[in-house]
N, C-alpha and C positions, 0 to 999 in steps of 0.2 A: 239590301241584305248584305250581312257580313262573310268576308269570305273563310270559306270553313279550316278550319287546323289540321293541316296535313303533317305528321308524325313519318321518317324513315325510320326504322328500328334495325339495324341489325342483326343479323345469329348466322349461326353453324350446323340450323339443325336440318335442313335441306328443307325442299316445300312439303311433305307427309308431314316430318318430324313436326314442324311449327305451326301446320294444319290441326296435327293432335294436340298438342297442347295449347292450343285458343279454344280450341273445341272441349278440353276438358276447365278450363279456365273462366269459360262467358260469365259465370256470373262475377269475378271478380274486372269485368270490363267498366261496368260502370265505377267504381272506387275512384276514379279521377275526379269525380263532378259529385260535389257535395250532396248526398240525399239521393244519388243517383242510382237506377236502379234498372235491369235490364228486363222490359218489356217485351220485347221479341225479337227472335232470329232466323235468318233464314240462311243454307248457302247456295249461291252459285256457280257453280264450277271451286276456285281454291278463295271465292269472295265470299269474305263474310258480311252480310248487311244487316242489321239490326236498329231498335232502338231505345233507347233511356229515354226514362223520362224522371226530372229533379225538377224542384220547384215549380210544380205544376206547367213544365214548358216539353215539349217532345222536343227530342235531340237525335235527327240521321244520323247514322254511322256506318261507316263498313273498314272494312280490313281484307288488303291484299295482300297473297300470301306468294310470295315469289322463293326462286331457290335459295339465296341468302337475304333476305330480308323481307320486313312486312310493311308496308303504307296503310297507315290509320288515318280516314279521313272524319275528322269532326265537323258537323254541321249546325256551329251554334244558332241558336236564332236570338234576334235583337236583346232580346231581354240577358239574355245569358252570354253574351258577346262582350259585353262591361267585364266580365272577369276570364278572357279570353289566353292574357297571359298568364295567371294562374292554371290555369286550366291546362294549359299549354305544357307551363313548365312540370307539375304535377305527373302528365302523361308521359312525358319526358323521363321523369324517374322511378314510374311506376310501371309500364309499360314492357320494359324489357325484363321485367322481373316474371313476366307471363314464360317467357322463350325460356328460361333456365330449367 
């Protein structure tokens, strides 16, 4: 198993602030992963855990929401792991467009 894409993001917005806006934002979480599309969410406490699923493969996810920052952890599976750097760098500059 590959190991999953763990994303730091940055903000300002304190842990509500950027609570609220992933929470008004899920469906543009999948936008990373081409075809990707967000199946379901749940939270936990300030964790968000959900999943996409693209090309027919389910994709773990969650997001921790800490007071300045959030950790995006991606759980690709084999198939989806080949494009792992894209995927990567993608959430990389799509990501913090969520927190604005």
């Amino acid at each position: 198993m590959p190991d999953p894409i763990t994303l730091d993001i940055p903000h300002k917005l304190g842990r509500q602030g950027a609570r609220d806006r992933i929470a008004g934002g899920i469906g543009k979480l999948a936008d990373s992963i081409p075809g990707g599309n967000v199946e379901e969410h749940h939270w936990e406490g300030d964790t968000l855990f959900f999943t996409v699923t693209a090309m027919g493969q389910r994709i773990a996810s969650k997001i921790e929401i800490e007071e300045d920052k959030v950790r995006a952890t991606v759980d690709l599976p084999p198939f989806l792991a080949l494009f792992a750097d894209k995927i990567r760098d993608k959430l990389g500059r799509e990501a913090p467009k969520l927190l604005k």
